[in-house]
C-alpha positions as CSV (number, residue, x, y, z in Angstrom):
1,X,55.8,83.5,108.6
2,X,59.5,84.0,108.8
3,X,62.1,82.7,106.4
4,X,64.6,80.4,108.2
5,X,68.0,81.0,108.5
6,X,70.8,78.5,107.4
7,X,73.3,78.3,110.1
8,X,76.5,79.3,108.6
9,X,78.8,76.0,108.1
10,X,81.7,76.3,111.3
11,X,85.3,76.0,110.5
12,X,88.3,76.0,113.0
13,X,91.5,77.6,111.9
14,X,94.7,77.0,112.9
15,X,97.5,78.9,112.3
16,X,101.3,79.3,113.2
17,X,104.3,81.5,111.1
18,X,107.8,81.7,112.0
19,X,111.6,82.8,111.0
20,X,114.5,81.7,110.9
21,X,116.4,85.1,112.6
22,X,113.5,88.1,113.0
23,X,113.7,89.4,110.4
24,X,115.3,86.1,108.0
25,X,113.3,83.5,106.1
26,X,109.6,83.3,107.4
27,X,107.3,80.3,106.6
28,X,103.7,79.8,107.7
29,X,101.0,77.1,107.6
30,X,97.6,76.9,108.4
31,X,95.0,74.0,109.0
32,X,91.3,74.3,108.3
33,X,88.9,72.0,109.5
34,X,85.0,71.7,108.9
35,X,84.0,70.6,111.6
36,X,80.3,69.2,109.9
37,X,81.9,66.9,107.7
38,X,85.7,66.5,109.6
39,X,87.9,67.6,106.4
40,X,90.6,68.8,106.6
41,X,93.2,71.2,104.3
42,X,97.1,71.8,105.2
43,X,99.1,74.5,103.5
44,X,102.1,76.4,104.1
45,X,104.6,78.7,102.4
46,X,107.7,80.6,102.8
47,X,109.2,83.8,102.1
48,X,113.0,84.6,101.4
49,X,113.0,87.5,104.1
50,X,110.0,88.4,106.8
51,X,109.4,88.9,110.1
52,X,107.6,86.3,113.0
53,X,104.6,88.6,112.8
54,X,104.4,89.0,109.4
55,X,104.3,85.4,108.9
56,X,101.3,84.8,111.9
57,X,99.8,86.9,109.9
58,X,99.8,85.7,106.2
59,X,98.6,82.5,107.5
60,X,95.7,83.7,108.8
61,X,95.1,85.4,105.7
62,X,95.9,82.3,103.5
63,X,93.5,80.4,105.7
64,X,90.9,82.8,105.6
65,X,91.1,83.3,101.8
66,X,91.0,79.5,101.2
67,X,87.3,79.5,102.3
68,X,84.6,79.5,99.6
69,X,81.6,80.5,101.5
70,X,80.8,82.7,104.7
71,X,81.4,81.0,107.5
72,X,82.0,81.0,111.2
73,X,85.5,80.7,112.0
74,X,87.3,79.9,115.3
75,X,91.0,81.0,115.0
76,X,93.5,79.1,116.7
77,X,96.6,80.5,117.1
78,X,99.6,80.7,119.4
79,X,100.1,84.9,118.2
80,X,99.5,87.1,120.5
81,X,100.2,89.9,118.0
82,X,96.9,88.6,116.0
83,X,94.8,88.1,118.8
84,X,95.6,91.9,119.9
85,X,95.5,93.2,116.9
86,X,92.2,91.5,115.7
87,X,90.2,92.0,119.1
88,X,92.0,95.2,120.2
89,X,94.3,97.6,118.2
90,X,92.7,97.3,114.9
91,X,89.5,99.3,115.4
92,X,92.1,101.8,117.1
93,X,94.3,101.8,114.4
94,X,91.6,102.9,111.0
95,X,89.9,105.2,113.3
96,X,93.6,106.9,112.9
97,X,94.0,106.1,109.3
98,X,95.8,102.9,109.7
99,X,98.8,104.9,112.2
100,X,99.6,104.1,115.8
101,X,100.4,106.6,118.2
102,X,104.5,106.0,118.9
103,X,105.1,108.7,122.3
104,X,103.9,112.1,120.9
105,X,103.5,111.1,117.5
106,X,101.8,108.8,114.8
107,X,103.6,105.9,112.4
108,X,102.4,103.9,110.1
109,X,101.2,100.8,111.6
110,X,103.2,97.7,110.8
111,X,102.4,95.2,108.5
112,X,99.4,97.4,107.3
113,X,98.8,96.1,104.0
114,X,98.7,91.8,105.9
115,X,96.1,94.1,108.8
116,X,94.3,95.8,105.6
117,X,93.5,92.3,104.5
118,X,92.7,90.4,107.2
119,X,90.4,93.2,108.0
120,X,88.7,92.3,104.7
121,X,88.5,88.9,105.2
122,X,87.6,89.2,108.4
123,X,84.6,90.9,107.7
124,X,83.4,88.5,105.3
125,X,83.3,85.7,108.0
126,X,82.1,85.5,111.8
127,X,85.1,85.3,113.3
128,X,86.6,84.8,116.6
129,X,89.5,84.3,118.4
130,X,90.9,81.5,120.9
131,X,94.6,82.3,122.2
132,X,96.4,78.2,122.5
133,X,99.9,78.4,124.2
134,X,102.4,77.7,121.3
135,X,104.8,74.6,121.7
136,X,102.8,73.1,124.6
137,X,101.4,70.3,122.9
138,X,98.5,71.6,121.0
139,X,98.4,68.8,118.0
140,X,97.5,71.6,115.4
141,X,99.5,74.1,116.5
142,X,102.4,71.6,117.0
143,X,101.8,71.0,113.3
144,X,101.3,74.4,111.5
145,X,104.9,74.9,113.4
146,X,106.3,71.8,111.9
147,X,104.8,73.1,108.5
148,X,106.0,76.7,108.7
149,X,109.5,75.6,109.6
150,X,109.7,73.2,106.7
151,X,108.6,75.7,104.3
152,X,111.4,78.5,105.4
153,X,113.9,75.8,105.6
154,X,114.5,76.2,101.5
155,X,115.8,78.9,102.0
156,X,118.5,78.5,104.6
């Protein structure tokens, strides 16, 4: 007789960052809903100086770290820079020890300690990854925007 297996609770995560000026103040927001039960959390923050894909970033680690148990996750976002990065550069990229290749040589790869994380926290969740076109309507995505841009604002 086999042991069942709980189906791991599914969550959809949506996520937008921003800045005012790239780099300037950044701000990002996410939106996590379980989809079981329908509830919802909002959050958001904002950093003094950052870049657009720094701030994509830390809000899909800010969502990700908000979640208390394994879980599958479907990641909304509008970032194409965290879609790539997540589905194609980053197994590339710690094969070479966190570099990229630039022409003939290696760099460091951007944002590599935001990538070290979300690799961890990606790893802790079954995770994939739907693209939605940003500013097009999307309610969510429409909102983490609205939130993200509210929360670099303070520091304009």
């Amino acid at each position: 007789m086999t042991a069942s297996v709980k189906p791991l609770p599914r969550v959809h995560l949506f996520t937008d960052g921003g800045c005012s000026g790239n780099p300037g103040p950044g701000g990002w927001a996410f939106i996590l809903r379980h989809l079981a039960s329908g509830k919802e959390m909002e959050q958001s923050g904002g950093e003094r100086t950052s870049t657009n894909n720094a701030m994509e970033l830390t809000a899909v680690v800010r969502g990700l770290e908000s979640l208390k148990t394994r879980c599958h996750v479907e990641l909304f976002t509008d970032s194409v820079y965290v879609g790539k990065g997540l589905t194609e550069w980053m197994p590339k990229w710690k094969a070479n020890g966190w570099r990229r290749r630039e022409g003939k040589s290696w760099k460091p790869v951007k944002n590599e300690d935001l990538w070290r994380e979300l690799d961890q926290l990606a790893a802790e969740h079954e995770l994939i990854y739907t693209r939605v076109a940003g500013h097009s309507g999307h309610p969510e995505n429409d909102r983490c925007d609205e939130l993200a841009v509210a929360a670099y604002q303070k520091y304009l």
